[in-house]
N, C-alpha and C positions, 0 to 999 in steps of 0.2 A: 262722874265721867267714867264712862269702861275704856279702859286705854287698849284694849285686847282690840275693839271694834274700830279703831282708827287706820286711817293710810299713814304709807311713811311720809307723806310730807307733812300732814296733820300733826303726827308725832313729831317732826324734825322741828316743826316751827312753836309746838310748846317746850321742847327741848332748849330752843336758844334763849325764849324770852323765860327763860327757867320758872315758868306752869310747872311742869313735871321732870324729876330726875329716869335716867335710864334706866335705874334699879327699878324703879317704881315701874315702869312699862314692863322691864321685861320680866318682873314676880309676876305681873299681870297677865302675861303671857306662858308663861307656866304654869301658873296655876286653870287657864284655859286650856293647856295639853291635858292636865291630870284628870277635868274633868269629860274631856272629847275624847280623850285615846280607847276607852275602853269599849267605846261605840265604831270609833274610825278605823282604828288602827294606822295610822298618816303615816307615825316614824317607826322606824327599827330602832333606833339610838337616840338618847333625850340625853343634854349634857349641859345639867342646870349649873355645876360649877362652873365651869369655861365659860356659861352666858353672863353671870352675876361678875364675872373678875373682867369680861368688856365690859358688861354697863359699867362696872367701877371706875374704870379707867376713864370710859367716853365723858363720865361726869366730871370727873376730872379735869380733862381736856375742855370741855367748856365753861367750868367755873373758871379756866384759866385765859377765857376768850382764844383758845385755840382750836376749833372743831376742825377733824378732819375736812368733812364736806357735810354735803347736805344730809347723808346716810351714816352720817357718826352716831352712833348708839340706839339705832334703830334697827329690832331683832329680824333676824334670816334665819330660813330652812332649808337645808342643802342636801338635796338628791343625793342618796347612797350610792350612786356611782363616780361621782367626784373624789379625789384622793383629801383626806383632809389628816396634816400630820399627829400624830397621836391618837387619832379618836377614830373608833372602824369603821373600814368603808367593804361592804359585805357585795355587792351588786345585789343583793337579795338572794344570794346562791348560798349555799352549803359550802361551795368550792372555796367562799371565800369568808367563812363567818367567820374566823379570826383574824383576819387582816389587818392590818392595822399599818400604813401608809410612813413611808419614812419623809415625806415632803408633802407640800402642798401644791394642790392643782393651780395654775395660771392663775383662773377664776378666781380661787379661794385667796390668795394673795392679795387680789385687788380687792376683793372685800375686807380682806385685814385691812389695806391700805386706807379703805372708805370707813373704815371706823363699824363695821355693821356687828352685832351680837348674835352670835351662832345660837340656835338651838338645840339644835341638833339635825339627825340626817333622817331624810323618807325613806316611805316603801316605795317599788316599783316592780315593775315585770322583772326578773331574772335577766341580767345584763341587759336591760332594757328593748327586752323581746316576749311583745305581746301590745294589747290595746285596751287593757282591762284591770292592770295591775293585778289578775285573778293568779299568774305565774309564778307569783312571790314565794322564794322557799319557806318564807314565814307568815304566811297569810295573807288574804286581802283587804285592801284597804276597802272603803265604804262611801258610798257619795253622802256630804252633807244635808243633801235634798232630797235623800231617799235611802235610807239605811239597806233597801233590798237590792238596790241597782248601783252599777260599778263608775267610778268616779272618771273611767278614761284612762289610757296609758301610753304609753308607758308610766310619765310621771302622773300617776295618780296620787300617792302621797303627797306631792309637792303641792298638787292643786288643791286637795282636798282637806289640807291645812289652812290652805290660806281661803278657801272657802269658809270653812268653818271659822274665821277668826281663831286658830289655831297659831296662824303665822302672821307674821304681816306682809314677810316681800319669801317669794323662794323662788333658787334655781334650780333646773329641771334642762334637761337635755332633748334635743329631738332630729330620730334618724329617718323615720316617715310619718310625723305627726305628731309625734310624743308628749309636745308641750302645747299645740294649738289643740288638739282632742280632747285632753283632760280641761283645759280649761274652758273649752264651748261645754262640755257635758257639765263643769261644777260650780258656771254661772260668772268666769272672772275673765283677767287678762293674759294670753300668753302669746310671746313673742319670739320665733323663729329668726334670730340674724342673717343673713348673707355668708355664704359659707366663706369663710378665711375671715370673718367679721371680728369672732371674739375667740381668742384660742384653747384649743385642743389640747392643751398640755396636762396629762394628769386627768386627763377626762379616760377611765376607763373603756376600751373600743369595743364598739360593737360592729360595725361598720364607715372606714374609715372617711371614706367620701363621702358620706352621709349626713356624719353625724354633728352637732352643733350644738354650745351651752347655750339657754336663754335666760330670760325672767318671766315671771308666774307673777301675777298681781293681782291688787285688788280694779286699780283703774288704771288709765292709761299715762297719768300724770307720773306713777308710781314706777311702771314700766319702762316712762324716760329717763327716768332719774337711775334707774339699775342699769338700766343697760349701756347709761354712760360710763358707769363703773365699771364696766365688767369691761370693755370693749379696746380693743388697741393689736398692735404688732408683739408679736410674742417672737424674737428670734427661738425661741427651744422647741418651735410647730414649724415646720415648714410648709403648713400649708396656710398659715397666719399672712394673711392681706396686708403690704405697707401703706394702708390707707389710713388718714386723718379721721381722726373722732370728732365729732362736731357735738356742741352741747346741744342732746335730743331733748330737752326741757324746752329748750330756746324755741325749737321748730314747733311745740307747742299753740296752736290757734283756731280758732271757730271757723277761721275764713278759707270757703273749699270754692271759691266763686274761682271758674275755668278749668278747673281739674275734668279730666275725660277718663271715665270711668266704662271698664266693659263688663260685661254680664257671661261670660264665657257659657253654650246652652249645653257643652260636654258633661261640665258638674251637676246637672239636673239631670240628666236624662242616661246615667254611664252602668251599661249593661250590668246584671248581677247586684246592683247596689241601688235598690229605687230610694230616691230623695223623700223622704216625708212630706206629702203635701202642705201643711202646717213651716218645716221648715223653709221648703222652697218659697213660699206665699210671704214671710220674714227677712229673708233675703231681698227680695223686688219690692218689696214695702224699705227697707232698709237704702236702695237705692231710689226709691222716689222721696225720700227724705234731704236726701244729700241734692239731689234735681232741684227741692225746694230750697236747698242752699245757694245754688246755683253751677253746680256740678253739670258736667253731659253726661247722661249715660246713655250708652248703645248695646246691642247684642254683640259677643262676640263669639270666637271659634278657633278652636286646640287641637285638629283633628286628629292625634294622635293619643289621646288623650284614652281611649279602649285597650291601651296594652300597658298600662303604668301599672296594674295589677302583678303581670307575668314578667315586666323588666324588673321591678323591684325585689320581688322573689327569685328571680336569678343572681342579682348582683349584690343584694343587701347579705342573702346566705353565705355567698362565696367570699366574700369580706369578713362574715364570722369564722368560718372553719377556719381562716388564716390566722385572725385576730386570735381566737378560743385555744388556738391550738399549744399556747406557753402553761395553760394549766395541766400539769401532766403529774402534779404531786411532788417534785423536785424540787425547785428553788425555795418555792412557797404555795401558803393555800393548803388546801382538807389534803390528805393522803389515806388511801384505803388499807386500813389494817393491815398485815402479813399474816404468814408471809406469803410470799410469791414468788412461783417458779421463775420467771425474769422477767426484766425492767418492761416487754410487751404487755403482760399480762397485770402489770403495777399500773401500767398509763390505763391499760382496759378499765382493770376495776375500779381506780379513780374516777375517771370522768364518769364512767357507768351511775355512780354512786352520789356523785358531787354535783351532775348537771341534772336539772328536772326535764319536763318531757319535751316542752317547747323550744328549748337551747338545740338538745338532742336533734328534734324535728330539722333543726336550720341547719344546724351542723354537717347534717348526711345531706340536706337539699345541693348545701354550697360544695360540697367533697364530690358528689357528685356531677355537677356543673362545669367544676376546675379540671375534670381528668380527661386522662387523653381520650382521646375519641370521642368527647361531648364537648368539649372548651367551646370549638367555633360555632359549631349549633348552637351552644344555650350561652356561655358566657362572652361570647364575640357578638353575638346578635343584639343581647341583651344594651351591650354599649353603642351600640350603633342606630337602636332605636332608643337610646336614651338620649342620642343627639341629636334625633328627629323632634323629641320632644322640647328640648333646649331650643330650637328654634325656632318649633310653633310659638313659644314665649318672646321669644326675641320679635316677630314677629308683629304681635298681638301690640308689644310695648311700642312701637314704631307708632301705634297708633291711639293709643291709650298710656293713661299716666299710672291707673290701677287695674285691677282685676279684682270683682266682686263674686263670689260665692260662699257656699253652704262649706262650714269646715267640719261639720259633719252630716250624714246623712241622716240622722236619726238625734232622739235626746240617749240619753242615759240610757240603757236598755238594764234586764235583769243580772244580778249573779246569776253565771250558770248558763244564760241563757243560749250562749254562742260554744261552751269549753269544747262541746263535742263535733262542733265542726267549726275547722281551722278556716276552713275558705271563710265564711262567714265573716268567723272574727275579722281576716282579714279585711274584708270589703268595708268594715270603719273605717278604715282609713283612706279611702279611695281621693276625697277631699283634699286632702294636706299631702301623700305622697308627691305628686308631681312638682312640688316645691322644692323638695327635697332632691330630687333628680336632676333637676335643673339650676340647684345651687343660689335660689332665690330668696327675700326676705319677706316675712308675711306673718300676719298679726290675727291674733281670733281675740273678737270681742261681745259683749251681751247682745243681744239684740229680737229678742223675744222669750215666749213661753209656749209650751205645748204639754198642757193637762199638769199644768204646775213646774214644769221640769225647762233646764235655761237652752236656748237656742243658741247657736255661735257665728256669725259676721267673720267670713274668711276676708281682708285685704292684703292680696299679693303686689308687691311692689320692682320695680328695677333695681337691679343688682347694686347694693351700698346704697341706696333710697332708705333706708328704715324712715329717715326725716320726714316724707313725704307721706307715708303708711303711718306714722304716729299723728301727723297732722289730721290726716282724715281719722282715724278711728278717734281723736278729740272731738272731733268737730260731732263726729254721731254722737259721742256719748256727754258732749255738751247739751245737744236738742234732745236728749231720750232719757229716762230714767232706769233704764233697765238694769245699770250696774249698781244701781243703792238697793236694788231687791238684796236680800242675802237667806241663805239657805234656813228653809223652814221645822219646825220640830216634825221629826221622824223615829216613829214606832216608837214603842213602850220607854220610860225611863228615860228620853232625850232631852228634856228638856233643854240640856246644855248646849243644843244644837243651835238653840234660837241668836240670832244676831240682830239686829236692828231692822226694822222693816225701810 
């Protein structure tokens, strides 16, 4: 048995009936790093003591008939932008390669709490700004299923571990797509909660209204089970929702018989970003499957849905410059050599030195945005059609229980092939931004292939609905096989790529 190749509930439930100790999975799973990393690049940070001394414990704890829960000693890999105490949390910046966290984030609590075994932390974009994971002050990660083309980002690491049977379950953050993109391009599950769903504490910012922890899986079984864990009121966020956690395993069911499901025609058809033939054709196939469940689907319409490009980039920048701007070499973080004629010229050369080119790029977008004489033109507008857009969903829901689209417009594309033009990069995300703006919960899961490479099932749900979004995407990936594909040997020496067919 490869225990590397299993889901966490597979693992939790030879865990109980003591099949296999947590040691045992997570040597298994390290020694699956050691042979992936050199092709992938997933993590920045591998932290096989800290993994081996939870399995120790979790084994522990159920020789003793006391397991945490259901994700007791079943191993996690957590996005290097999460604070985790002792062990560095870098955002993939220079600015912050020594870091090292005097607490732990929200999240990471509740997974100490859940019993889970750390691995260690991923790569991603530089403060989790980019689509490509190509940003990373220490290199890029690699898609599983194509060693030449990029795994999606932001969290690209996160997914491209747990594609590769690197990981089993990891969290991954997303401020316009970050966790549904990487994981349509590397063939798995990622899950956007409801914004105020799951808290913000310790989650380094990149954008504050935006941004949101998730989970990254293999299926969508896996994906209820983390995100019950992770999910609750955090008084230390104030922007943390007092709403009830309902057990999202439970909502688990094949049965979609009445569900009204819309086709919204904006994500097919949205200026600058043509949809893939191939992908849109996966999609409407993906929705007469669910029809054959017993679902309705109809067309629907977001018609605001042409400026989510230019609201995002107004408002997601102006949210870093404010965010970015406590790195200045002072308290903590890189500092630039001396010396220096004064403390202006200390902050210059620092960030100059410490941020890579894309941070930079956002940096001056949002400073520029926020200043006098341009606020109400670009940052006043900006909100104002961001709550045009919030209500074309408000809308839409009035009449639909889900929204069916492409969570990306394209498979995996090349390294390289977008670095020199931003707009581009951009326009991957065209898909999954609008979720984000409108503060909604929305899941990408398998749902075809185009020239070998995995296709992504966007379902957007009503605000705290995740229940209703895990149910349908069980129910596809109960009739479909497309999430047991798992990433194939890519280019020379990979062998170690292969996973289970």
């Amino acid at each position: 048995m490869e225990f590397h190749e299993l889901t966490a509930h597979e693992i939790s439930g030879l865990l109980r009936r003591g099949e296999v100790s947590s040691v045992e999975v997570t040597e298994a799973l390290l020694h699956r790093i050691e042979e992936t990393e050199p092709h992938l690049k997933a993590y920045l940070t591998v932290t096989p003591e800290i993994a081996l001394e939870q399995a120790r414990a979790a084994d522990q704890r159920l020789r003793q008939g006391n397991p945490l829960g259901p994700l007791d000693g079943v191993p996690l890999a957590i996005k290097d932008i999460l604070c985790t105490k002792g062990v560095r949390t870098t955002c993939a910046s220079k600015i912050l390669e020594n870091f090292v966290p005097p607490y732990d984030a929200t999240v990471i609590s509740l997974c100490r709490k859940a019993g889970t075994v750390w691995l260690g932390k991923t790569n991603l974009d530089e403060f989790a700004m980019g689509s490509s994971t190509e940003n990373s002050a220490f290199g890029p990660t690699r898609n599983p299923w194509d060693l030449e083309r990029v795994p999606g980002g932001s969290s690209g690491g996160s997914a491209a571990a747990v594609a590769a049977s690197a990981a089993v379950l990891s969290l991954g953050t997303d401020t316009g797509g970050s966790i549904r993109q990487p994981a349509s391009l590397c063939g798995i599950v990622g899950l956007k909660p409801t914004y105020g769903r799951v808290s913000r504490f310790g989650l380094i910012a990149y954008a504050s209204s935006l941004d949101q922890v998730g989970p990254i899986t293999r299926d969508v079984t896996d994906c209820a089970l983390l995100m019950t864990a992770i999910s609750g009121h955090d008084p230390r966020d104030s922007t943390s929702a007092p709403v009830a956690v309902p057990d999202f395993r439970a909502a688990l069911a094949p049965d979609v018989a009445g569900l009204r499901i819309g086709i919204p025609r904006e994500f097919f058809e949205h200026e600058g970003a043509k949809v893939d033939a191939e992908v849109a054709q996966a999609i409407r196939s993906a929705a007469r499957k669910m029809e054959e469940m017993g679902a309705r689907c109809e067309e629907a319409s977001l018609p605001h849905m042409t400026y989510i490009i230019p609201v995002y980039y107004v408002l997601a920048p102006a949210e870093a410059s404010s965010n970015l701007a406590r790195y200045d070499g002072v308290a903590y973080g890189f500092r630039a050599p001396g010396p220096h004629a004064d403390i202006v010229e200390m902050f210059s050369r620092t960030r100059d030195q410490g941020f890579g080119p894309e941070v930079k790029r956002r940096i001056m977008l949002g400073t520029y945005a926020l200043s006098a004489g341009y606020y109400d033109a670009y940052y006043q507008k900006a909100q104002q059609v961001r709550t045009l857009i919030k209500q074309d969903f408000d809308r839409a829901f009035e009449r639909f229980d889900l929204l069916f689209t492409p969570t990306s417009p394209t498979v995996a594309f090349k390294i390289g092939a977008k670095t020199e033009d931003p707009l581009a990069m951009y326009l991957s995300d065209v898909g999954t931004i609008p979720v984000n703006l409108a503060g909604l919960p929305a899941i990408s899961l398998p749902a075809g292939f185009q020239d070998g490479l995995p296709i992504g099932l966007q379902i957007i749900g009503r605000p705290f609905d995740e229940a209703t979004i895990l149910r349908a995407a069980f129910a596809f990936e109960q009739a479909t096989d497309f999430h047991r594909r798992r990433s194939l040997p890519a280019g020379p020496g990979c062998k170690a790529l292969v996973a289970r067919g």
